[in-house]
NUZATI-417497 format. One record per residue: residue in three letters; x, y, z of N, C-alpha, C, CB in turn; residue number from 1. Coordinates in steps of 0.02 Angstrom, whole numbers, plus 32768, in hexadecimal, padded with zeros to 4 digits. Glycine has a CB too. Example, Ala and Ser with C-alpha at 12.3 -4.5 7.8 and 13.67 -1.06 7.14 Angstrom:
REM residues 2
  aa  n_u  n_v  n_w ca_u ca_v ca_w  c_u  c_v  c_w cb_u cb_v cb_w   i
 Ala 8294 7EE4 8186 8267 7F1F 8186 8294 7F5B 8186 8235 7F20 81C4   1
 Ser 8282 7F90 8162 82AC 7FCB 8165 8285 8002 818A 82C0 7FE2 811E   2
END
This chain:
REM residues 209
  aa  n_u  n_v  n_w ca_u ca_v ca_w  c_u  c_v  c_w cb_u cb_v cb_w   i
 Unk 802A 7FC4 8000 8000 8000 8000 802C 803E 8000 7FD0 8000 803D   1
 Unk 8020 8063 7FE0 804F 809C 7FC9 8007 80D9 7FE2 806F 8096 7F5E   2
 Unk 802C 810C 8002 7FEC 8153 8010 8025 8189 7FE8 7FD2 8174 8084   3
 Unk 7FFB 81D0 7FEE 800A 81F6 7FAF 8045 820F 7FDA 7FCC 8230 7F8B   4
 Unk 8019 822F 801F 8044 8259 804D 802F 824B 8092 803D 82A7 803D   5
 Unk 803F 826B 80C4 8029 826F 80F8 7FDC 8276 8121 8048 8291 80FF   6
 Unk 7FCD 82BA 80E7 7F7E 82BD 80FF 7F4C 8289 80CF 7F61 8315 80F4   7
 Unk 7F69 826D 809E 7F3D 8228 808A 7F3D 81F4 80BD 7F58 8203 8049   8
 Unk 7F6C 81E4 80C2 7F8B 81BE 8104 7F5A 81B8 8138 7FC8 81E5 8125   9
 Unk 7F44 81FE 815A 7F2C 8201 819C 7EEB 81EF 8187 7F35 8244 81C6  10
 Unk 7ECC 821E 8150 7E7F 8217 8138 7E6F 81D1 8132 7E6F 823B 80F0  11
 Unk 7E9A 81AD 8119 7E8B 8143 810D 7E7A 8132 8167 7EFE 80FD 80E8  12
 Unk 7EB5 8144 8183 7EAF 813D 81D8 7E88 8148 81EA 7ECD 8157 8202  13
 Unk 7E74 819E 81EC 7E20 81B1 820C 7DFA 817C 8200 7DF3 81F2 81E7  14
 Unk 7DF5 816D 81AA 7DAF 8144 81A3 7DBB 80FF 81D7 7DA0 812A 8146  15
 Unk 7DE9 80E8 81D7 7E05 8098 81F6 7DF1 80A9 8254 7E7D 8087 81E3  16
 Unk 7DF4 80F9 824E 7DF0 80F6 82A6 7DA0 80E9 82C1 7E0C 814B 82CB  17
 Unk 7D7A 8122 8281 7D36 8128 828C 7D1C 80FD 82BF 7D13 811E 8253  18
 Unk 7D17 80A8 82A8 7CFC 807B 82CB 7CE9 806A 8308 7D0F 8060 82C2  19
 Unk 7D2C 8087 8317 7D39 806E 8364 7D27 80A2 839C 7D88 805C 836F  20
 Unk 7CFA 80E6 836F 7CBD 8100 8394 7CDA 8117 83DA 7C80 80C4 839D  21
 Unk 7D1C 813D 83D6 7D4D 8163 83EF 7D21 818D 8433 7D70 8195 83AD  22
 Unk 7D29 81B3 8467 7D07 81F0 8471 7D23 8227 8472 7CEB 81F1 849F  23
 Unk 7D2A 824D 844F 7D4D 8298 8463 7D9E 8280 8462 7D30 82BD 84BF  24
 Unk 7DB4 8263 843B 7E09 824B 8446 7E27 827D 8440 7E2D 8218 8416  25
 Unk 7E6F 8277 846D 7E9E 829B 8461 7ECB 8278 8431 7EB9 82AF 849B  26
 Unk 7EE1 82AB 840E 7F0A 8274 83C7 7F51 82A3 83C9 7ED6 8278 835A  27
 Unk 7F88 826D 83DA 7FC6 828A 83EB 7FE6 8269 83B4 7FE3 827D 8434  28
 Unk 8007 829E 838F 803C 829A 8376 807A 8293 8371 803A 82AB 836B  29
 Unk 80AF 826C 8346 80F8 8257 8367 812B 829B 8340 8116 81F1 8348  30
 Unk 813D 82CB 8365 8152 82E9 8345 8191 82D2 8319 8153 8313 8366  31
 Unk 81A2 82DF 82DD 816E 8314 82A8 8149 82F2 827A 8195 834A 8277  32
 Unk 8154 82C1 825B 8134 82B1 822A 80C6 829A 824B 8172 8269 8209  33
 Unk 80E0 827E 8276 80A5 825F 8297 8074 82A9 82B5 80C7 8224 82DE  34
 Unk 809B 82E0 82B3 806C 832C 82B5 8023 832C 8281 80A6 8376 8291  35
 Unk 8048 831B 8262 8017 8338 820A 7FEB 8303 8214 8046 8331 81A5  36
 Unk 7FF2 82CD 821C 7FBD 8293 8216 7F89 82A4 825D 7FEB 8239 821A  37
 Unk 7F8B 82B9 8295 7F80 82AE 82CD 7F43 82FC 82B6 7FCB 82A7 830A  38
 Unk 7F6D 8331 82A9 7F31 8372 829A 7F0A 8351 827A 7F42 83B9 826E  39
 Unk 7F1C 8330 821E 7ECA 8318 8217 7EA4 82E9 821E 7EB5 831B 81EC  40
 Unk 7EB7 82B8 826A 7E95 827F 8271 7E60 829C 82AB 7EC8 823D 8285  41
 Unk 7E83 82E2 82CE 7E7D 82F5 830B 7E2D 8311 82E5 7EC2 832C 8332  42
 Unk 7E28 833B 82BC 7DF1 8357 8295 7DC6 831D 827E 7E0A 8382 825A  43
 Unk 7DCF 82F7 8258 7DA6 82C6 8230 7D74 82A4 8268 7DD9 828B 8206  44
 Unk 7DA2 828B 82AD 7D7F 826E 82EC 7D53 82A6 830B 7DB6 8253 8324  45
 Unk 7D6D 82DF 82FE 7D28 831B 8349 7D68 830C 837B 7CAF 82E5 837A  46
 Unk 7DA6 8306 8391 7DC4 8308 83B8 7E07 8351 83C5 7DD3 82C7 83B0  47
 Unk 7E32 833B 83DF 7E5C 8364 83E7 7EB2 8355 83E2 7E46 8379 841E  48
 Unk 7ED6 838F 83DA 7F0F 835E 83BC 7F3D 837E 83F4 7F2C 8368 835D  49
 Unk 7F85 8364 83FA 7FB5 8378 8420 7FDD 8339 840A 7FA4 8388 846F  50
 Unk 800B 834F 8428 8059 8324 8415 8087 82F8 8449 8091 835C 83FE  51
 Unk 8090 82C1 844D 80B6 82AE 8487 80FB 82C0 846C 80AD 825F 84A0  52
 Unk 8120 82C0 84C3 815C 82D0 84CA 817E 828A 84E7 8161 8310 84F7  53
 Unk 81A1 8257 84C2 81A9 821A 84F1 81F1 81EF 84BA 8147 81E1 84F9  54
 Unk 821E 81E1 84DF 8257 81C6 84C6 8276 818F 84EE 8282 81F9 84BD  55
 Unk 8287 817C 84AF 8293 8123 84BF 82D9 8133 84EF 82A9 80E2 8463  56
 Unk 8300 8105 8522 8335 8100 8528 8355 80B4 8512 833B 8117 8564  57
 Unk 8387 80CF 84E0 83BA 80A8 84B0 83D5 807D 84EE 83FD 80DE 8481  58
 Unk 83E5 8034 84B7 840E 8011 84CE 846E 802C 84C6 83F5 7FD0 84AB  59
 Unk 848E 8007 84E5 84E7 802B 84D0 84E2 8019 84A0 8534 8016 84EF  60
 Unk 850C 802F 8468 851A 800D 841F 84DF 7FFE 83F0 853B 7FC8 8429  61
 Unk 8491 801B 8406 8464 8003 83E8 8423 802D 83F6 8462 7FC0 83F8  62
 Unk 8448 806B 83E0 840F 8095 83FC 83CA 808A 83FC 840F 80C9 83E2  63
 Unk 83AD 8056 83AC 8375 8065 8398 8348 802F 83D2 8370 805A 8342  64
 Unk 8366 8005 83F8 8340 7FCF 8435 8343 7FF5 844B 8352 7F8F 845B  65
 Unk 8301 7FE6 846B 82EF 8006 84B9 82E6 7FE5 84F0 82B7 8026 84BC  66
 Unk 830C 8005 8526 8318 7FEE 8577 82E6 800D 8584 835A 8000 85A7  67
 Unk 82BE 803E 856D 8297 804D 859C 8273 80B2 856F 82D3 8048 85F8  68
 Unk 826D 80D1 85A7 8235 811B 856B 822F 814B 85BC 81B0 80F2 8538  69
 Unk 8237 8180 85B1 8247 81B9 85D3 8214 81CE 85B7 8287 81DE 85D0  70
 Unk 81DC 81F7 85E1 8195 8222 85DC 81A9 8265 85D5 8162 821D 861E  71
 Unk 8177 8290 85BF 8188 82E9 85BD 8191 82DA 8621 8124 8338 8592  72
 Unk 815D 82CA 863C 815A 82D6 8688 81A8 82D4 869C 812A 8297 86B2  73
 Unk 81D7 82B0 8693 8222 828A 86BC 820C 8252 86C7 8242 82A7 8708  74
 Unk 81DE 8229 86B5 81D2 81DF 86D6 81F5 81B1 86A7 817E 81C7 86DF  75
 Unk 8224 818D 86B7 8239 8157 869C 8222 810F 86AC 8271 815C 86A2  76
 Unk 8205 8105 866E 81EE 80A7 8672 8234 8091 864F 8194 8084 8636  77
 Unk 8248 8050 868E 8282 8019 865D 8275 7FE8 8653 82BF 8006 8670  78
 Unk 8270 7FC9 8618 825B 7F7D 860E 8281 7F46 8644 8270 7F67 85BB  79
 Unk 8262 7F08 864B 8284 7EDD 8688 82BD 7ED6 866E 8267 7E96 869F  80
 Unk 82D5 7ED3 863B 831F 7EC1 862C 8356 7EEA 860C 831C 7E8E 8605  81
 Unk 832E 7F2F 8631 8372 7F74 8631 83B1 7F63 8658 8356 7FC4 865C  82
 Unk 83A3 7F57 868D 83ED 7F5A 86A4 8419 7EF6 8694 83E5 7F78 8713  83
 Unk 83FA 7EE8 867D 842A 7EBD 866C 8451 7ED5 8620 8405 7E75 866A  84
 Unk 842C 7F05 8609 845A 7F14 85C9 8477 7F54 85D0 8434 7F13 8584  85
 Unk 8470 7F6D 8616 8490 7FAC 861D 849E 7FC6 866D 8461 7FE0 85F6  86
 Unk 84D3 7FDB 867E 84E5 7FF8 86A2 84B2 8035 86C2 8519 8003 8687  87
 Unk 84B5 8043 871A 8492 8077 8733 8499 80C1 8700 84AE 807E 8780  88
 Unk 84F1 80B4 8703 851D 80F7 870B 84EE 8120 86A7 85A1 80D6 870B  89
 Unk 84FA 80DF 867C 84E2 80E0 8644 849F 80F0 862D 84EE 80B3 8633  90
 Unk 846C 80CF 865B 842F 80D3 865B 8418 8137 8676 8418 808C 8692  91
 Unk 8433 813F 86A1 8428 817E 86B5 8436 81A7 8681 844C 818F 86EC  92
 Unk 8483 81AF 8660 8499 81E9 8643 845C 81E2 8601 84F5 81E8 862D  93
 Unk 8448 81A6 85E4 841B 81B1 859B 83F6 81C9 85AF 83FE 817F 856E  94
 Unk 83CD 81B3 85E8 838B 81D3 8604 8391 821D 8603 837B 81BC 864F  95
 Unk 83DF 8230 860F 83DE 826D 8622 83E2 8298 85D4 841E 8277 865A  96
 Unk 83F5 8273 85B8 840D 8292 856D 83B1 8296 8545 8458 8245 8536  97
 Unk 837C 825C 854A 8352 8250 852E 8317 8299 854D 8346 81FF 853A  98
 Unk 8339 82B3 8580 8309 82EB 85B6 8319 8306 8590 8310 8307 8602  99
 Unk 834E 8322 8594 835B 8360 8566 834C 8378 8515 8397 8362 8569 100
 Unk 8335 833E 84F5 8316 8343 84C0 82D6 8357 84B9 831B 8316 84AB 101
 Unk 82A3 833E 850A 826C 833C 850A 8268 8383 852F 8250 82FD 8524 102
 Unk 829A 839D 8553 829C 83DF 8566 82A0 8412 8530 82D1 83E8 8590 103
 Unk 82B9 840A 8509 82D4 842D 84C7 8276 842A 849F 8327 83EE 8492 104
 Unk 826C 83F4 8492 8226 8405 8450 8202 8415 8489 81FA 83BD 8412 105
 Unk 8202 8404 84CF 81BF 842E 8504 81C8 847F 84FE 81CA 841B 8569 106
 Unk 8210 848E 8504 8219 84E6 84F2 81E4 84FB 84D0 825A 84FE 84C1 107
 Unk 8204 84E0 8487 81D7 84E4 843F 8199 84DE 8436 81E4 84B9 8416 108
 Unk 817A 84A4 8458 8142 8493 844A 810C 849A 8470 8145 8464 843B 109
 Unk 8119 84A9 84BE 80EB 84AB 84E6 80C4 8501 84F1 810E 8489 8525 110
 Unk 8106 852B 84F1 8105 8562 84E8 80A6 8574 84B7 8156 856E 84C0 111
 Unk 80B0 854F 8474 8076 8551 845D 804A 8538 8457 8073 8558 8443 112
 Unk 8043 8506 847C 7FFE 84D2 8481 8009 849E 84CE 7FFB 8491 842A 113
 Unk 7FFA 84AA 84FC 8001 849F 853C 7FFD 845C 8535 7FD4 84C0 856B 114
 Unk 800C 8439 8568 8001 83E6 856F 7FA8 83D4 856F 802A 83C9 85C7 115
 Unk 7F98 83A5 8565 7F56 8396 8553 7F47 8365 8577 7F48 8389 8513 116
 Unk 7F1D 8350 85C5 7F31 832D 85EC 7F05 82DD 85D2 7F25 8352 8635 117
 Unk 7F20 829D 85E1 7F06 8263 85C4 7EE9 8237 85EA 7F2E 8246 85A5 118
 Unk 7EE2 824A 8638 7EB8 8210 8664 7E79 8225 8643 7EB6 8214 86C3 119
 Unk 7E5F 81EA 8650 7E21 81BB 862E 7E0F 81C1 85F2 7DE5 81C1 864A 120
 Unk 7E47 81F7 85D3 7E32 81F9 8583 7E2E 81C1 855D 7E5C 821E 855D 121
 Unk 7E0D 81DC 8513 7E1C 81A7 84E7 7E5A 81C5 84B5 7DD4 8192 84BF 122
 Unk 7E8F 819F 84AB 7EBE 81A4 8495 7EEF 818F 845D 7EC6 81A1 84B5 123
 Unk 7EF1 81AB 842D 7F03 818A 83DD 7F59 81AB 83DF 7EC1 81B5 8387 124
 Unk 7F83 8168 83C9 7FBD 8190 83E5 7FD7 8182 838F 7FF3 816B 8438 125
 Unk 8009 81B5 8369 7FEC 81BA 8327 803E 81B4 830B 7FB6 8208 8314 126
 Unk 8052 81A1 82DD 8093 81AA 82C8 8091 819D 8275 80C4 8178 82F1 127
 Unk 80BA 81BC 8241 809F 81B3 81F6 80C9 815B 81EF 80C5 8204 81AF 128
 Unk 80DC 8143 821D 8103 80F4 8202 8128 80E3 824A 814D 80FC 81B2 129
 Unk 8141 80A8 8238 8147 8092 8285 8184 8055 824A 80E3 806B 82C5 130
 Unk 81C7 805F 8269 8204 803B 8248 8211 7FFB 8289 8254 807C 823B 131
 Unk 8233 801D 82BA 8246 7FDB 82D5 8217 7FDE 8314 829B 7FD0 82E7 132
 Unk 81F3 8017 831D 81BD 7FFC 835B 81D4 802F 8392 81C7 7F9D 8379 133
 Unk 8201 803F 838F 8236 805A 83E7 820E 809F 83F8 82AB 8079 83D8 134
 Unk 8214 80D8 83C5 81F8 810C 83EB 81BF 8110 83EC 8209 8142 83DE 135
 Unk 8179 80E5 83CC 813B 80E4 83CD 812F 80C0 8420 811F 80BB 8387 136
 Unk 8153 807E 842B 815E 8062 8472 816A 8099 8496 8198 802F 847B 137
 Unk 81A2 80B4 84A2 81A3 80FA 84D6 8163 812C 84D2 81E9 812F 84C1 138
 Unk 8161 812C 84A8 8115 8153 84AD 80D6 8145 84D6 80F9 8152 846F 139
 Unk 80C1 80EE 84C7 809E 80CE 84D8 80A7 80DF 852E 80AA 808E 84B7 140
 Unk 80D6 80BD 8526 80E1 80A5 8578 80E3 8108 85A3 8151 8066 8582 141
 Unk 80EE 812F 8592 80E2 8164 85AE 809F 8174 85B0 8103 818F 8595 142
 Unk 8087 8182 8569 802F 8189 8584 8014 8157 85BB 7FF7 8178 853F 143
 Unk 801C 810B 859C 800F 80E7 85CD 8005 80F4 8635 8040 80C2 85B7 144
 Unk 8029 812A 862B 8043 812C 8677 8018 8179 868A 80AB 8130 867F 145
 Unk 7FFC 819C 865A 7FCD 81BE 8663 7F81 81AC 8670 7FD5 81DB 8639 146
 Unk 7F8D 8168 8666 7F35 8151 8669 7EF2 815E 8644 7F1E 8166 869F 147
 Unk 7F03 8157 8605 7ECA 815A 85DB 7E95 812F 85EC 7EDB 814E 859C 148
 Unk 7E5A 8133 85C9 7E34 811E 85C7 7E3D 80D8 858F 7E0D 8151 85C3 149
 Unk 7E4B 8105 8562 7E59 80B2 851F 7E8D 80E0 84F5 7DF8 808C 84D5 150
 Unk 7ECB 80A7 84F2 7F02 80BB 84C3 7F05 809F 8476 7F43 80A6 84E5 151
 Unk 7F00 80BF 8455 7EF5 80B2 83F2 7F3B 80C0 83E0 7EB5 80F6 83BB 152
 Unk 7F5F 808C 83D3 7FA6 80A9 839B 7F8A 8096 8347 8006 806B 83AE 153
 Unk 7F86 80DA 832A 7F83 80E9 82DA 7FAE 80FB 82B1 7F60 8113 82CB 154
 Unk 7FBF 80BF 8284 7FED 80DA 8246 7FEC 80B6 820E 8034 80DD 8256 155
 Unk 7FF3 80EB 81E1 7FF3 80BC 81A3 8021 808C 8196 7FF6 80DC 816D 156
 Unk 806A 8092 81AB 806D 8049 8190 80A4 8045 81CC 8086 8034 8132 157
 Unk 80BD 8000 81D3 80DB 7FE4 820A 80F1 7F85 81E4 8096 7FEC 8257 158
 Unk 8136 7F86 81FF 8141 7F41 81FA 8124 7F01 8234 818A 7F42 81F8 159
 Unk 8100 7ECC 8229 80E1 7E9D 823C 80F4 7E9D 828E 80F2 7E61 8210 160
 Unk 8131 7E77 827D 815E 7E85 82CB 8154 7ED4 830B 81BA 7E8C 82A9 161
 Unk 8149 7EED 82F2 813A 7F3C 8303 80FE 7F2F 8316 813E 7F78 82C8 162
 Unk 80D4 7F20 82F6 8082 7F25 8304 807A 7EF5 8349 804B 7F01 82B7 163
 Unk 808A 7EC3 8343 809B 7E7F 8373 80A8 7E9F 83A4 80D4 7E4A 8364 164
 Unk 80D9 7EB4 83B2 80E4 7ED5 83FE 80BB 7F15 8413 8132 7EEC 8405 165
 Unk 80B7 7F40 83E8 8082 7F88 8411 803B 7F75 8401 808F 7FE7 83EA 166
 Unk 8012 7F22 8406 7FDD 7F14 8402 7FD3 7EE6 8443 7FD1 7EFD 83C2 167
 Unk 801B 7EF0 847D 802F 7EC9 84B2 8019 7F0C 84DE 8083 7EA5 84B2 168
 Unk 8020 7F34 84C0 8012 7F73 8501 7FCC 7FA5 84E4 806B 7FB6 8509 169
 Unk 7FB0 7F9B 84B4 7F8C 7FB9 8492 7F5F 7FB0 8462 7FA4 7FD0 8485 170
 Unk 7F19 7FD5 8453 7F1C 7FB7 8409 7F32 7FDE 83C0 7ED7 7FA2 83FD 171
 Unk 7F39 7FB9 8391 7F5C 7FCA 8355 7F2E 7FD0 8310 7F92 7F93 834D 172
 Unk 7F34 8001 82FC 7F0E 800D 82A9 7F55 8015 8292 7ECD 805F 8293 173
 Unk 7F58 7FE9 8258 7FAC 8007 823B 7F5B 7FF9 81ED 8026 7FB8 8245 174
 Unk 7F87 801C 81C6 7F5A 8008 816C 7F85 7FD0 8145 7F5B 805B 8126 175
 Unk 7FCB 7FCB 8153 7FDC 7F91 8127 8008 7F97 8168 7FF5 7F91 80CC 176
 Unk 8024 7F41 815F 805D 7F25 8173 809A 7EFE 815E 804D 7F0E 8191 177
 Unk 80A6 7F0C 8120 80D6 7EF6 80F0 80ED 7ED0 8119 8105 7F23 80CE 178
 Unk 810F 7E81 8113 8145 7E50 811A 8187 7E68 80F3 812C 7E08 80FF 179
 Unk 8183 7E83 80D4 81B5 7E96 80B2 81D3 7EF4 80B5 819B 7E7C 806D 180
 Unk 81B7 7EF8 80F9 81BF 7F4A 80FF 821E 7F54 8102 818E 7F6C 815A 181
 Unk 8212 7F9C 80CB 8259 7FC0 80B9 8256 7FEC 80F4 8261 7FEE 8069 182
 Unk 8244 8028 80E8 8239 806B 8110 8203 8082 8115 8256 809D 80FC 183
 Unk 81F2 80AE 813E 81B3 80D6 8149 81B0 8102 8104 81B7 8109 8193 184
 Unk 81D3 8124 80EE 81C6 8144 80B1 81BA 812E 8075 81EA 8162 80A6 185
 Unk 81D1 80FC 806D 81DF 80C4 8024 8187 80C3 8022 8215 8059 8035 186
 Unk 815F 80E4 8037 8110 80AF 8046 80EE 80F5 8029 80F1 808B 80B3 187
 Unk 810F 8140 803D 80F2 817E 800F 8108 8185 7FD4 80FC 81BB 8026 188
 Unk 80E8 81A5 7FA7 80FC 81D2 7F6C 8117 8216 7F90 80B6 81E2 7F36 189
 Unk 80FD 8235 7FC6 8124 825A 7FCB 8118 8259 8018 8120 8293 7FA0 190
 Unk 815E 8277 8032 8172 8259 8076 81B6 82A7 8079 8197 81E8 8072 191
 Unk 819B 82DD 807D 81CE 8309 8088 81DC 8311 80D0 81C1 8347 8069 192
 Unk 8219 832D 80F6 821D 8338 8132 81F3 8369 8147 8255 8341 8140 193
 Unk 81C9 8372 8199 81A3 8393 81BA 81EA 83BC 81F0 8163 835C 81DE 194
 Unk 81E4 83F5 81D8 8206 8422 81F2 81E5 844A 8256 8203 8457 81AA 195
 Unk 81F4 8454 8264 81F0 8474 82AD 81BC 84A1 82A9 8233 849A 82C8 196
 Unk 81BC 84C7 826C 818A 84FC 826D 8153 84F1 8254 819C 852E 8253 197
 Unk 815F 84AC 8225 80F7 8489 8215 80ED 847C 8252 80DC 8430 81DF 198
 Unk 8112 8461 827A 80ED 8435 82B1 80C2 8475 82E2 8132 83FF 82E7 199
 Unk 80F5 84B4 82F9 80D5 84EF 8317 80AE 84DC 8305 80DE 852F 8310 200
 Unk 809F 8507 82AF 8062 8515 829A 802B 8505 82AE 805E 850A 826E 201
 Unk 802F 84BC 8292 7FFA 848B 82A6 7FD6 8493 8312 802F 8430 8290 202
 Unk 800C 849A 832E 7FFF 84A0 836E 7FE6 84CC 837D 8026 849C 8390 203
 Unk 7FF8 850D 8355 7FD6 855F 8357 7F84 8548 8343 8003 85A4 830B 204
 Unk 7F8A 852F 830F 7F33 8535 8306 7F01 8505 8338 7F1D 851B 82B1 205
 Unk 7F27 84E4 8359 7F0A 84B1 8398 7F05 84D3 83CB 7F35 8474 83AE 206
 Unk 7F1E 84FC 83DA 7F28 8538 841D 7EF6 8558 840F 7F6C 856F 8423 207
 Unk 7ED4 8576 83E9 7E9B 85AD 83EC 7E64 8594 83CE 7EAC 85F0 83C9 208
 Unk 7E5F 8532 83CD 7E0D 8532 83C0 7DF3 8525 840B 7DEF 84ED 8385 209
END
């Protein structure tokens, strides 16, 4: 399955979410690409959009595993078998390195569209593709710890293996699941980078409805 762009993308999703007869969701986006999809799924549902802030912490030598996912809050979840693949001293400093990233786009991003709170919400957590699974998991597991009401991970496309595990903590609308998945982009016609200042944008017009 090949989509044109991003906002085709989300519009296939909306329709795929419809069903499941949502209430008032908050639809968070993975910044950046997962922004654009999340504004028009956030509209198509009657819901509202905002963005999580949530990062995986890397294994040594392997950044893209995850030991575990650092929240906008400071809360760190570690999977049971962090410290056998990593040191205290190690585990701290990423954590500490993964804050500061999330300190950095909170500057940016909160400044214009405040946090959007998620106990007992209903909750669609949104990304334009999902490669090896890691930062959609950190994501998960942070909302998770906010206490939604019901957690939805949406994306158009995702490899099999991927789906398998964030359908262990969640449920999953992916639109295709290639066995044979290349990249998240290989799947658009067009797939340009989402710059810092679409994403504002997009957050600016969420702030004043």
């Amino acid at each position: 399955m090949f989509f044109a762009d991003r906002e085709e993308a989300a519009r296939q999703l909306a329709a795929a979410l419809k069903p499941l007869a949502l209430e008032r969701p908050v639809v968070l986006g993975v910044p950046r690409g997962g922004v654009v999809l999340a504004d028009v799924i956030a509209r198509e549902l009657g819901g509202t959009m905002d963005i999580v802030l949530a990062r995986k912490i890397g294994a040594p030598g392997n950044p893209e595993y995850a030991l575990g996912a650092v929240g906008e809050s400071g809360e760190v979840y570690l999977q049971p078998y962090a410290t056998r693949l990593a040191d205290e001293s190690y585990l701290k400093a990423e954590t500490g390195r993964q804050m500061q990233v999330i300190r950095e786009r909170r500057r940016r991003y909160r400044t214009v569209r405040p946090k959007e709170p998620l106990a007992g919400r209903d909750v669609v957590l949104v990304d334009d593709g999902i490669a090896t699974g890691s930062t959609m998991e950190a994501a998960v597991t942070a909302v998770l710890a906010e206490k939604p009401r019901r957690l939805v991970v949406a994306v158009p496309v995702a490899p099999p293996e991927a789906v398998a595990r964030l359908a262990q903590k969640a449920e999953v609308v992916v639109l295709s699941a290639p066995a044979d998945f290349v990249a998240v982009g290989a799947y658009y016609r067009s797939f340009p980078q989402v710059s810092d200042e679409e994403v504002i944008e997009i957050l600016k017009r969420w702030a004043v409805e």
